[in-house]
matplotlib code that plots the C-alpha trace (Angstrom):
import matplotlib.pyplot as plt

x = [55.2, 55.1, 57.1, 59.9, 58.5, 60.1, 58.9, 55.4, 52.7, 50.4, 49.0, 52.2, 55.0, 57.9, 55.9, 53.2, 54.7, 56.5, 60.2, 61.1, 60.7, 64.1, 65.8, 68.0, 68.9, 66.9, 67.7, 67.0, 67.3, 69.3, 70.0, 73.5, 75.0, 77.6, 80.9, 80.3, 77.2, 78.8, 81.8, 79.7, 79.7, 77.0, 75.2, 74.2, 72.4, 75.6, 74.4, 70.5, 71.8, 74.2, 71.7, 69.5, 72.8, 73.1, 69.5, 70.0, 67.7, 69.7, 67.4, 66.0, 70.0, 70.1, 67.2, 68.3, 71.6, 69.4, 67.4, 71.0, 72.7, 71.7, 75.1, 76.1, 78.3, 80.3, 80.6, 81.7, 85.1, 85.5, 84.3, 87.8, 85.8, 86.2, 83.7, 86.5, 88.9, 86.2, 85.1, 84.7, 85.5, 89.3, 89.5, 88.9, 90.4, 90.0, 87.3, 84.0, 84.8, 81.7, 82.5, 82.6, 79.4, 78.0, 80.1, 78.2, 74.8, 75.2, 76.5, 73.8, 71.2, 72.6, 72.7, 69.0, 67.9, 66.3, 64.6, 65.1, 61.5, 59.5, 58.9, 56.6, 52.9, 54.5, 54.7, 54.7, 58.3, 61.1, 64.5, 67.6, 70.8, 74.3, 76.2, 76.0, 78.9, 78.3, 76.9, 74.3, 73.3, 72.7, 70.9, 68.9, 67.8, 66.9, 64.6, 63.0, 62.1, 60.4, 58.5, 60.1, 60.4, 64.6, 66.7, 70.2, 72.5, 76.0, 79.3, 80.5, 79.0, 78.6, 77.2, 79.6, 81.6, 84.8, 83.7, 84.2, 86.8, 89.4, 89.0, 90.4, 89.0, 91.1, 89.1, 86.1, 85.3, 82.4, 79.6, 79.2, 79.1, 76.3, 74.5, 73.6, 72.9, 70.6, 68.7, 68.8, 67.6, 64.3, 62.8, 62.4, 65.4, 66.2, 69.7, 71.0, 74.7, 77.2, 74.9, 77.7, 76.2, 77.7, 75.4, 73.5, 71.2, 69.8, 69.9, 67.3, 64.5, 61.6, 62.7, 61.5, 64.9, 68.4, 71.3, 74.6, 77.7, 80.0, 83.2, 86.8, 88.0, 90.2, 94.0, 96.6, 99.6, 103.1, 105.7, 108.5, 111.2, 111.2, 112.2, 109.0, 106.1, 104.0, 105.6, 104.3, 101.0, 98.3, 97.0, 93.6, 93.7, 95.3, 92.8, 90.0, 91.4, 92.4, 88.7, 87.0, 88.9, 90.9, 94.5, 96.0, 97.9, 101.9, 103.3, 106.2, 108.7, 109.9, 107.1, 107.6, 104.4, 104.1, 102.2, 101.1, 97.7, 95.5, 95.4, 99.2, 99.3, 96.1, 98.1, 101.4, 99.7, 97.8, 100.8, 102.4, 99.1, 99.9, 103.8, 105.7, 108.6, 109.1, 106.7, 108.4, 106.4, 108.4, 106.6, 107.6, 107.0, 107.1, 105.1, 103.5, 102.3, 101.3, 97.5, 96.9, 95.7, 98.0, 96.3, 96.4, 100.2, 100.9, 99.3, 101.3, 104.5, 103.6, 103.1, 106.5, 105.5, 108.9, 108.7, 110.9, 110.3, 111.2, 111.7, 110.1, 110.8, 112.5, 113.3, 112.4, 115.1, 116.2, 114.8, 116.0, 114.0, 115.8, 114.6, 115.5, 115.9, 114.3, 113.9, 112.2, 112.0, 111.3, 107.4, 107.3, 107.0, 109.4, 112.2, 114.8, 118.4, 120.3, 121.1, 119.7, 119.9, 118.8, 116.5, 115.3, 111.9, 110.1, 106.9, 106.3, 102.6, 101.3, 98.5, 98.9, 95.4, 92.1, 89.7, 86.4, 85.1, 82.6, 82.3, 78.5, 77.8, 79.4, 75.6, 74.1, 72.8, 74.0, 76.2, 79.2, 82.6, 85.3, 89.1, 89.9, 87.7, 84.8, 80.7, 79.5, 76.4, 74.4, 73.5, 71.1, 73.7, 71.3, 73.8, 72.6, 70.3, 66.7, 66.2, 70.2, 72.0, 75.4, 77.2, 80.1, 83.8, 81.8, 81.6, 84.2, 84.7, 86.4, 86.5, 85.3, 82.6, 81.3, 81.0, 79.5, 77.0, 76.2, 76.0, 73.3, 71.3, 71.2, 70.7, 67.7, 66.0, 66.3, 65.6, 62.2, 61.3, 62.4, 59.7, 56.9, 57.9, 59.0, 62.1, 64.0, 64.5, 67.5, 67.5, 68.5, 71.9, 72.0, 75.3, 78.4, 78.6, 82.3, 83.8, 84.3, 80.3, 80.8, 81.1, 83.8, 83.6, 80.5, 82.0, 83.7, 87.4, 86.2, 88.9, 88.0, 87.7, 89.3, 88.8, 90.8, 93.4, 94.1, 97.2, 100.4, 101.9, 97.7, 97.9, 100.8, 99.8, 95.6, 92.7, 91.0, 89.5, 92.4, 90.0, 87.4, 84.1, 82.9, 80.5, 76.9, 78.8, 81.9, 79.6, 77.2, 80.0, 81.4, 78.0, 77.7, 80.8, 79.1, 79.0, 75.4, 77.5, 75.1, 71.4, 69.7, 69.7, 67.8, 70.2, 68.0, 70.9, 69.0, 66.4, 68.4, 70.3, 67.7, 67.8, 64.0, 62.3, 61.9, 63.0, 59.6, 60.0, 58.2, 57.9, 60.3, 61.8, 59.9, 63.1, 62.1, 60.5, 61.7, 59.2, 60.0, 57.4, 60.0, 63.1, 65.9, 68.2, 71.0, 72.7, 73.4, 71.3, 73.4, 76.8, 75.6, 74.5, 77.0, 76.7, 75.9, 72.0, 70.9, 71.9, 71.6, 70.1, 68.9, 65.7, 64.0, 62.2]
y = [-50.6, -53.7, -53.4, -56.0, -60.0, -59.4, -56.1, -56.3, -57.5, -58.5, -62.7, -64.8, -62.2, -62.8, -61.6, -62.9, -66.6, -65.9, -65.8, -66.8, -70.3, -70.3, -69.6, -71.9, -69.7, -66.9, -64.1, -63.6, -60.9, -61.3, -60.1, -60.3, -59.1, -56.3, -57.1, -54.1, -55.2, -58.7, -57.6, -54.7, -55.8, -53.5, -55.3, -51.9, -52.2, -49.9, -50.4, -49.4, -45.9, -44.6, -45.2, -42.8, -40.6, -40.0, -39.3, -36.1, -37.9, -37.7, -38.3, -41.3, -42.3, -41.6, -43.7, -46.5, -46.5, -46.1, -49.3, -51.2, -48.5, -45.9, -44.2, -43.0, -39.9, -41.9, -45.1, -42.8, -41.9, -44.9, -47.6, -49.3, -49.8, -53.1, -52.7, -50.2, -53.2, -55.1, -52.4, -53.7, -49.8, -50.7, -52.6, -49.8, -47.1, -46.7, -47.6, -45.3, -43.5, -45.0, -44.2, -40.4, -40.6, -42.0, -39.4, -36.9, -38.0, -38.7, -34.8, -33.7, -35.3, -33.8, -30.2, -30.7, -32.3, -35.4, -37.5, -41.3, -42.8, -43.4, -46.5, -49.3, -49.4, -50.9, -54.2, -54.2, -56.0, -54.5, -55.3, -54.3, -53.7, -53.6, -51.3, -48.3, -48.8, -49.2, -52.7, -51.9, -48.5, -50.0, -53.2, -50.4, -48.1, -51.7, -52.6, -49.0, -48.9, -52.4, -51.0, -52.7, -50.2, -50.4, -49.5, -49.0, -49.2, -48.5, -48.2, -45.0, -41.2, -40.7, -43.0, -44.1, -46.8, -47.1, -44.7, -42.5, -43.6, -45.5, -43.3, -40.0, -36.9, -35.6, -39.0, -38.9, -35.6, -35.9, -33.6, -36.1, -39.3, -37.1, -36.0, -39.9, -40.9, -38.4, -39.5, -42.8, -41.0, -39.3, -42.8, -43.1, -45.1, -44.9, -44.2, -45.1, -43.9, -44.4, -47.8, -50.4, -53.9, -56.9, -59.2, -59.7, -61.7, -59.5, -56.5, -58.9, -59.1, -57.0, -57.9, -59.7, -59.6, -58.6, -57.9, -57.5, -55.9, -55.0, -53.6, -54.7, -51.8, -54.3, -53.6, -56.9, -56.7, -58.5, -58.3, -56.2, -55.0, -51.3, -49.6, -47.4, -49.4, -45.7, -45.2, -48.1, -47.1, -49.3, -47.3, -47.7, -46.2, -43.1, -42.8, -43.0, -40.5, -38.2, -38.4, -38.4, -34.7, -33.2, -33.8, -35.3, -38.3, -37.6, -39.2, -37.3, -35.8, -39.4, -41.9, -45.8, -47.2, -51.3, -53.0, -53.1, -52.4, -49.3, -48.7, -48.1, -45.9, -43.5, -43.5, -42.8, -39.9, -39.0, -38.0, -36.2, -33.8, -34.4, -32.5, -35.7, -34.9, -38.3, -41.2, -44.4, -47.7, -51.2, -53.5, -57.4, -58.2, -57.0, -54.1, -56.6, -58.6, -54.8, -55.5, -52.2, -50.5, -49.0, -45.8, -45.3, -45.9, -43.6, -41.1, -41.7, -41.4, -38.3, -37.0, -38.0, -41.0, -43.6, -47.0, -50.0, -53.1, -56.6, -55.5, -56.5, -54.5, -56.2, -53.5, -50.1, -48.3, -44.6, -42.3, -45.3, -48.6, -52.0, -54.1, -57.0, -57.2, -60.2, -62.2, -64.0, -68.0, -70.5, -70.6, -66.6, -66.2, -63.5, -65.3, -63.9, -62.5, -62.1, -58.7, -55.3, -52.0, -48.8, -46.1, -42.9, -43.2, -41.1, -43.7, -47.0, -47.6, -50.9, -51.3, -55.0, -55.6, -55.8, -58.5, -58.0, -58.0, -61.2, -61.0, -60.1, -63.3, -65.4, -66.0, -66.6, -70.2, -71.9, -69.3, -70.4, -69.2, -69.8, -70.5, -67.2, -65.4, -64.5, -66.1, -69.2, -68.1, -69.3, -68.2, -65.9, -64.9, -65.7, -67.9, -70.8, -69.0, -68.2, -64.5, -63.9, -62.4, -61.4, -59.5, -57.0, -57.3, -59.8, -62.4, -64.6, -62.1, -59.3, -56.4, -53.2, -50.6, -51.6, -55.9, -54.3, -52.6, -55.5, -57.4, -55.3, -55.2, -58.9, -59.6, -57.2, -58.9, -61.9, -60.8, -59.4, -63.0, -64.7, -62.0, -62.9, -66.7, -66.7, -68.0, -65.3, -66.9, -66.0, -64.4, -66.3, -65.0, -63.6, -65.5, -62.5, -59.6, -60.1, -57.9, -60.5, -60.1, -56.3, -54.7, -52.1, -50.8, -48.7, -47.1, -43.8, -43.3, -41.1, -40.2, -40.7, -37.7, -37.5, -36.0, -33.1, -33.3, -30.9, -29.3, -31.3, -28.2, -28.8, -31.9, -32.5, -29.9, -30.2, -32.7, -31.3, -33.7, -35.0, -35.5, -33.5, -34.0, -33.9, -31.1, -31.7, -31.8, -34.1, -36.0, -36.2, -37.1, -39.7, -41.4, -41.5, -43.5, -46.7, -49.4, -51.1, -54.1, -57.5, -55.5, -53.5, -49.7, -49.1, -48.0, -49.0, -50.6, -53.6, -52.3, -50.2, -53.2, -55.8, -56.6, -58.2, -55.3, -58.0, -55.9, -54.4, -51.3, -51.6, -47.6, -46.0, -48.2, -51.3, -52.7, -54.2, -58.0, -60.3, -60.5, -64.3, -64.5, -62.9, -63.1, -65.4, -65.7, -63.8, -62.6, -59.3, -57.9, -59.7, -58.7, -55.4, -54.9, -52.7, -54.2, -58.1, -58.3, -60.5, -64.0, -66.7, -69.6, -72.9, -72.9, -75.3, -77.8]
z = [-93.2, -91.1, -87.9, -86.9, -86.2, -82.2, -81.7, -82.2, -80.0, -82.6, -82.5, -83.2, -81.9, -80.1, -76.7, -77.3, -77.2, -74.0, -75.1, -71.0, -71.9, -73.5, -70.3, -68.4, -65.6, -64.1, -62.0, -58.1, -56.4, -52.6, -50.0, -48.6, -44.9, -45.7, -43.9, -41.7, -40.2, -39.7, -37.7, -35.2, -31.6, -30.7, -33.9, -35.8, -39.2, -40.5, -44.0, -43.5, -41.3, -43.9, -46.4, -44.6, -43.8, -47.4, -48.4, -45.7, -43.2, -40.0, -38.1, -39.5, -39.8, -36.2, -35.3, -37.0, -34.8, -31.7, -32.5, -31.6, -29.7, -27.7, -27.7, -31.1, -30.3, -27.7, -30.0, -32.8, -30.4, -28.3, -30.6, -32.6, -35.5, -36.5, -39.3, -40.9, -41.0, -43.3, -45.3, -49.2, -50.2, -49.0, -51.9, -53.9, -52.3, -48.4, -46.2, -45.6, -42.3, -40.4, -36.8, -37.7, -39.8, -36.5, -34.4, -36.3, -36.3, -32.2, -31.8, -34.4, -31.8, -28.6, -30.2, -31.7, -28.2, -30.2, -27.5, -27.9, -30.0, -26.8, -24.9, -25.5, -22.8, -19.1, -18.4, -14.5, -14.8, -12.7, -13.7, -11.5, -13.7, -11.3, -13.2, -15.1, -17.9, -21.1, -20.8, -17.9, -19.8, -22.9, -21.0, -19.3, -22.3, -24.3, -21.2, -20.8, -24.2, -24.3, -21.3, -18.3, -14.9, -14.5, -11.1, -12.3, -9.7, -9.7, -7.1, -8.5, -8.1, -11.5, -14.7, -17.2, -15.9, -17.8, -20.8, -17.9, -15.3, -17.5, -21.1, -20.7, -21.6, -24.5, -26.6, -24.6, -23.8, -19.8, -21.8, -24.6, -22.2, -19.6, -22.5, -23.8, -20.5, -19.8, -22.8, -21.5, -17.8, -20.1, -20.4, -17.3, -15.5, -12.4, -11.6, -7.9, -8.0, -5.0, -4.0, -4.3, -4.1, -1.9, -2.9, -6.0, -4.3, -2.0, -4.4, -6.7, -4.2, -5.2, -8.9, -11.5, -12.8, -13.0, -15.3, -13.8, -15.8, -13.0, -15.3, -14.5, -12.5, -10.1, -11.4, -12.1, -9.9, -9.9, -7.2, -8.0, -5.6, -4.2, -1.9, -1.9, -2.9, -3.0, -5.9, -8.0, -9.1, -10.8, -14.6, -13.9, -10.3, -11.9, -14.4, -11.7, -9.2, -11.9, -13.2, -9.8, -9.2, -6.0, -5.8, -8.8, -8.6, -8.0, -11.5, -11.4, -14.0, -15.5, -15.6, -16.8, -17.8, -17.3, -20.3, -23.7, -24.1, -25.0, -21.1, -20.8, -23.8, -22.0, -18.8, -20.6, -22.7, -19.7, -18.1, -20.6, -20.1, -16.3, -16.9, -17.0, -19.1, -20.4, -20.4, -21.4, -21.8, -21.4, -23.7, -23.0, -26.4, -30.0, -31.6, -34.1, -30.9, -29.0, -28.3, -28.5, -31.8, -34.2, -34.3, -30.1, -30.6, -33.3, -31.6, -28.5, -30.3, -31.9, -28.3, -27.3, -25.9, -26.2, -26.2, -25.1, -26.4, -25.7, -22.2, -18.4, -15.2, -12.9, -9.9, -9.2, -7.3, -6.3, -9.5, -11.5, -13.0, -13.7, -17.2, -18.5, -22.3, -23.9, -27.6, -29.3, -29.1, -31.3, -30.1, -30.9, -26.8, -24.8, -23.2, -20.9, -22.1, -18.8, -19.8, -17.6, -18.4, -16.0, -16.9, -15.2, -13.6, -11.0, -10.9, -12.3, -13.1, -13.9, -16.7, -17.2, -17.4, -15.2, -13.2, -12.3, -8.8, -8.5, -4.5, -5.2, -7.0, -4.1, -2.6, -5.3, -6.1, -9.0, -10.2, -11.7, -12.2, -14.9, -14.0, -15.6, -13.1, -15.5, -14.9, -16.7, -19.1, -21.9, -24.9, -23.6, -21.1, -18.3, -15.5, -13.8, -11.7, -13.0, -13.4, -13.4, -16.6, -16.7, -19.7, -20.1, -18.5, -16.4, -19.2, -21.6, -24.1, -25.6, -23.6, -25.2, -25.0, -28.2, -27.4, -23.7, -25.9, -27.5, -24.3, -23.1, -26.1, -26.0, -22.5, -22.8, -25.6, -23.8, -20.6, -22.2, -23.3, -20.2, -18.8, -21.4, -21.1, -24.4, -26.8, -28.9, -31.7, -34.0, -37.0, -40.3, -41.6, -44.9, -47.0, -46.8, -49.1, -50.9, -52.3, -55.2, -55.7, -56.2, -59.9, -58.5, -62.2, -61.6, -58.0, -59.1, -56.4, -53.6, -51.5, -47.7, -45.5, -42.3, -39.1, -38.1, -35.3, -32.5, -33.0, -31.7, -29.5, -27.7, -27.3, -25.0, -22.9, -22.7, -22.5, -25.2, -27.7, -29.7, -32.4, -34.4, -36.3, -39.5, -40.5, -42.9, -46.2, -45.2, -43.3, -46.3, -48.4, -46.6, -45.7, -50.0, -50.5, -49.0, -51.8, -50.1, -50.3, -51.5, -51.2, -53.8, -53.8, -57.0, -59.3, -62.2, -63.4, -64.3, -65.4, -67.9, -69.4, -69.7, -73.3, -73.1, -71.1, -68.2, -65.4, -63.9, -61.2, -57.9, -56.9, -54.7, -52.0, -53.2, -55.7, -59.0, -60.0, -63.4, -65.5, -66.6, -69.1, -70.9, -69.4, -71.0, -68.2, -70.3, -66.8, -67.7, -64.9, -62.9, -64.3, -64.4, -60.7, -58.7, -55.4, -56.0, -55.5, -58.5, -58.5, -61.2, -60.3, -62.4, -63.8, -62.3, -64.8]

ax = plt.figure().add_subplot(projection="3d")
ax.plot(x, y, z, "-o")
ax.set_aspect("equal")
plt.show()
């Protein structure tokens, strides 16, 4: 019995005579930059860890973080997670939980002692970094690693800047924040704690080059009237003292906290865990318009924490604080009511926001300042003076330990080049990974797991970690509900749909080709592909 005319390969067949030539489109295979790895400060490859995560190879998951940052457990509690917000799974169900995949794979490395992949041959460079927060450490580990000798130098007796002195304890527990910096210590950094520098450019002789990320530990005041100005206290000052040790600072039984930011909400839980029996924060402004993030506040008002909004201080008197209610006007600004009410408070503490220090840059030649306080850079976050890079709270930018991260990283890559005389060159952008490019249809709902919380009754009452970690299988788990969002991750989808047998398999880790000899540009590779790899494109004539 003959076989069918378009399945045999004899002379004359179907194959033979190279059916591709009927196509008019044919597919591509893309890459696309997953929303997550678009929105990351610290400018993690979120997509290519988890996909190690969820193979079981921590380590390798691990390694991947440490390529960007080289603080994974702290990230995974400090970091706000901004690539949660864009997380295409949200339009499925909820977003993957990716700061405690990366909370667990940082922990995982402490307890295993991993050591951080060692350091490229020396260079001969030395490059000074002024301050040892997040920005200078991760500056630091980026430079020891591409083998430049690094002098960190910082005001403070201990490392950590403000993961340290202005995040408390009960979010970022002292062991996890000394145990990453150590790591960062093994490469061979030197630290140079209590060495508070007056003048940058002094400090930079003997250098080849310096990177300064002094944070913004200098707290915003505003006049208001009191009869004992002791008792007005500033949020970060607080924080710092209570951190430092000794005598605890005198809160009081009835603290009012000034502000709306995720500083007054740590001072105001802060002192419930101090004994305050009330801690009441006067917001100016709205809750929608509350820069501070929705998960900090709901957390403070599960703590008792009570809030006042549309309200400003206007006097602190005798166990008693004068505000001012406000509204609303046209322009969506605060505007005064005439109307004042008292409260009890024992203290008023201000957290109204912080400036950065820049008496250290005052000597230094072509150095230039914005009006809002903050330095002039480029690009490459070098300043006008050769040699000089700034980054951090130092900076225009958003101030948080992740962008500080970031900071660093950058300013290291391009300090490195400025080093070699050479030009980094940026990257090419993949096009974004919508979620319109997804076929949702082959994603199965995975409910999200989330991280356990200390008991309420603990809370109030201890700086023990408010949150807890995910073990191997949750962790696992959650790491497996990433959609690989625009890149391939060899589901064999297409190859199991192709209709002409075009689709031709690479080997493990190597994706797939078209075979356009006989491909006939159907699209259903396309249609067909989970995560949006495969375009269609015109066949070009």
């Amino acid at each position: 019995m003959n076989k069918p005319f378009a399945i045999t390969l004899d002379r004359g067949s179907s194959r033979l005579n190279h059916t591709g030539s009927w196509r008019t489109l044919r597919p591509v295979y893309v890459d696309h930059l997953p929303p997550c790895n678009a929105t990351c400060p610290a400018g993690e490859n979120i997509q290519r860890w988890l996909f190690h995560a969820e193979t079981g190879d921590y380590r390798a998951a691990w390694e991947a973080i440490l390529a960007d940052n080289p603080l994974p457990a702290t990230m995974g509690r400090a970091c706000y997670h901004t690539c949660e917000t864009a997380c295409n799974r949200a339009r499925i169900d909820e977003a993957v939980g990716i700061h405690a995949v990366e909370r667990f794979l940082g922990d995982l490395a402490i307890r295993e002692r991993w050591p951080a992949p060692p350091p490229a041959p020396a260079t001969g460079k030395r490059v000074l970094v002024v301050g040892a927060g997040p920005s200078g450490l991760s500056a630091a580990y980026h430079l020891a690693r591409l083998g430049h000798a690094v002098t960190l130098r910082d005001a403070m007796p201990q490392a950590g800047g403000m993961m340290r002195y202005g995040i408390p304890r009960y979010r970022l527990p002292r062991e996890i924040v000394d145990a990453e910096i150590q790591r960062i210590a093994d490469l061979g950094v030197t630290f140079e704690l209590g060495a508070r520098v007056d003048d940058i450019a002094e400090a930079m002789r003997g250098f080849d080059a310096c990177f300064a990320a002094v944070g913004a530990h200098l707290a915003k005041r505003i006049d208001i009237p009191a009869p004992d100005a002791s008792r007005i206290l500033d949020a970060i000052g607080v924080l710092r003292k209570l951190e430092q040790g000794g005598d605890a600072p005198l809160v009081g039984r009835r603290v009012v906290v000034y502000g709306g930011g995720n500083t007054a909400l740590d001072l105001a839980r802060t002192a419930r865990r101090m004994g305050a029996a009330d801690a009441v924060i006067v917001y100016r402004r709205t809750q929608a318009q509350m820069p501070a993030h929705d998960d900090e506040l709901r957390e403070a008002l599960e703590e008792g924490v009570t809030m006042r909004w549309l309200s400003t201080v206007k006097q602190l008197g005798e166990g008693e604080i004068t505000i001012e209610k406000m509204r609303l006007g046209d322009d969506g600004k605060p505007v005064p009511t005439g109307e004042f009410e008292t409260i009890a408070g024992d203290t008023l503490v201000l957290a109204l926001g912080q400036s950065v220090d820049l008496d250290a840059l005052r000597a230094v030649p072509d150095v230039r300042l914005t009006a809002d306080g903050s330095v002039e850079v480029g690009p490459d976050l070098m300043t006008g003076h050769p040699g000089l890079f700034c980054g951090g709270d130092m900076v225009p930018a958003e101030r948080t330990i992740t962008v500080a991260v970031g900071h660093g990283k950058k300013a290291a890559r391009h300090i490195d080049a400025w080093l070699r005389d050479r030009r980094v060159e940026p990257a090419a952008k993949h096009a974004p990974a919508t979620f319109e490019r997804l076929n949702p249809w082959y994603y199965s709902e995975a409910e999200r797991v989330h991280q356990p919380q200390l008991a309420l009754a603990r809370r109030q009452g201890t700086f023990e970690e408010v949150h807890g970690g995910l073990d191997e299988q949750t962790a696992l788990f959650e790491a497996r509900r990433c959609l690989s969002c625009g890149n391939c991750f060899e589901c064999d989808n297409c190859f199991g749909v192709c209709p002409d047998n075009a689709v031709v398999k690479l080997g493990p880790d190597q994706g797939f080709r078209i075979d356009l000899d006989f491909c006939k540009g159907c699209g259903l590779c396309a249609k067909e592909c989970p995560c949006g790899a495969i375009e269609m494109t015109p066949e070009q004539v």
